[in-house]
N, C-alpha and C positions, 0 to 999 in steps of 0.2 A: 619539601619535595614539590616540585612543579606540576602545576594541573596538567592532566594528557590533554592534549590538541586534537580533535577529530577534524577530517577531511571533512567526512559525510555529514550531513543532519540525523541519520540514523545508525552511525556508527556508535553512538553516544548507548546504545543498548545491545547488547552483544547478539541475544536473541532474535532480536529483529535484524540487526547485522545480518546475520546467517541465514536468516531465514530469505533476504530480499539478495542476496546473493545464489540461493539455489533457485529463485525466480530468475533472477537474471542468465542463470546458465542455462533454466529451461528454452523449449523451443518454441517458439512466439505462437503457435497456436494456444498452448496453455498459460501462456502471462496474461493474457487480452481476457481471458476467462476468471483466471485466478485476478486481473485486477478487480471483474466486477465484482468478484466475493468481496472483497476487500471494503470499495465502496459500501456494500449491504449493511458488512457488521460495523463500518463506521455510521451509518446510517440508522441502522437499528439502536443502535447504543443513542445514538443523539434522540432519537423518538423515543428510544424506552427510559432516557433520564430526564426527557421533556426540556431536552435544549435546541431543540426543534418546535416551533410552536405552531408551524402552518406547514402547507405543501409548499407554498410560495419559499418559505427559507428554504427548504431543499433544492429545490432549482436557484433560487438564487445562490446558494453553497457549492451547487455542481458548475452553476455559472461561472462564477467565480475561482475557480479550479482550472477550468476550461481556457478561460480567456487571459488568465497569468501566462499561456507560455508565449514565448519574445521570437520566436520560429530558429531561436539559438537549440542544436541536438546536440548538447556538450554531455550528456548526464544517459547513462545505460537507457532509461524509461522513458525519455523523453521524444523516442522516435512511434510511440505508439502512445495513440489518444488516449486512449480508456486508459493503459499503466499511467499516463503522467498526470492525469485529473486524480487515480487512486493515491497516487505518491504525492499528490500537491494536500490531500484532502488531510492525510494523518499526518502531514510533516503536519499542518496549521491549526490540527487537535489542539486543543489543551495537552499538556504535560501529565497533567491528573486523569484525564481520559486515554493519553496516548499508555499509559502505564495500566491502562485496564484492560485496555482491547488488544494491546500486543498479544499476550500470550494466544488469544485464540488467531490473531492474523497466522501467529507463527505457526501454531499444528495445524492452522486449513492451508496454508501452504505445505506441508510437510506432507500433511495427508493427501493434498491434491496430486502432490506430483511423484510423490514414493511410487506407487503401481503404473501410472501412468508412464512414469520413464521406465520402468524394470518390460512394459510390455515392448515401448516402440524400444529397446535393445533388442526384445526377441524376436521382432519381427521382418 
């Protein structure tokens, strides 16, 4: 049987699939928010497994995030800064990190925007 083909770079994980598809349906005040969480616990993880060894590699990491986009807006995240440095940061994870930290990216998104969107419906 023939490998499945993914479009996405994070179509390859279903959870994350879905989770960065209810980001993307959010309304851009909460994506720009929910990116920075994102950066954090990618950030936190890289300090708490000490694959970070100075401040200098985190700015240089967010650097380099930053300065990859090409001013091409082909890609849902790529019209807002902070989402496409968060989406540049764990596309260029490790595999072996990107499969540790998904599950929390997935319920702090889940968790961030479940009440947040049930309110601005009621209001």
């Amino acid at each position: 049987m023939p490998s499945q083909e993914y479009q996405r770079w994070y179509d390859r994980d279903p959870a994350l699939s879905q989770a960065l598809a209810t980001l993307r349906d959010a309304p851009d005040k909460y994506q720009a928010q929910i990116a920075l969480n994102i950066i954090v616990v990618i950030v936190e993880h890289q300090i708490e497994h000490e694959t970070l060894g100075h401040v200098d590699d985190l700015v240089t990491l967010l650097g380099q995030a930053k300065e990859t986009h090409n001013g091409n807006y082909r890609r849902w995240y790529d019209v807002n800064e902070t989402l496409r440095s968060a989406m540049k940061l764990l596309q260029d994870c490790p595999e072996d990190v990107q499969k540790q930290i998904i599950p929390s990216i997935c319920r702090m998104v889940e968790d961030s925007l479940d009440g947040k969107l049930l309110r601005d419906e009621t209001e």
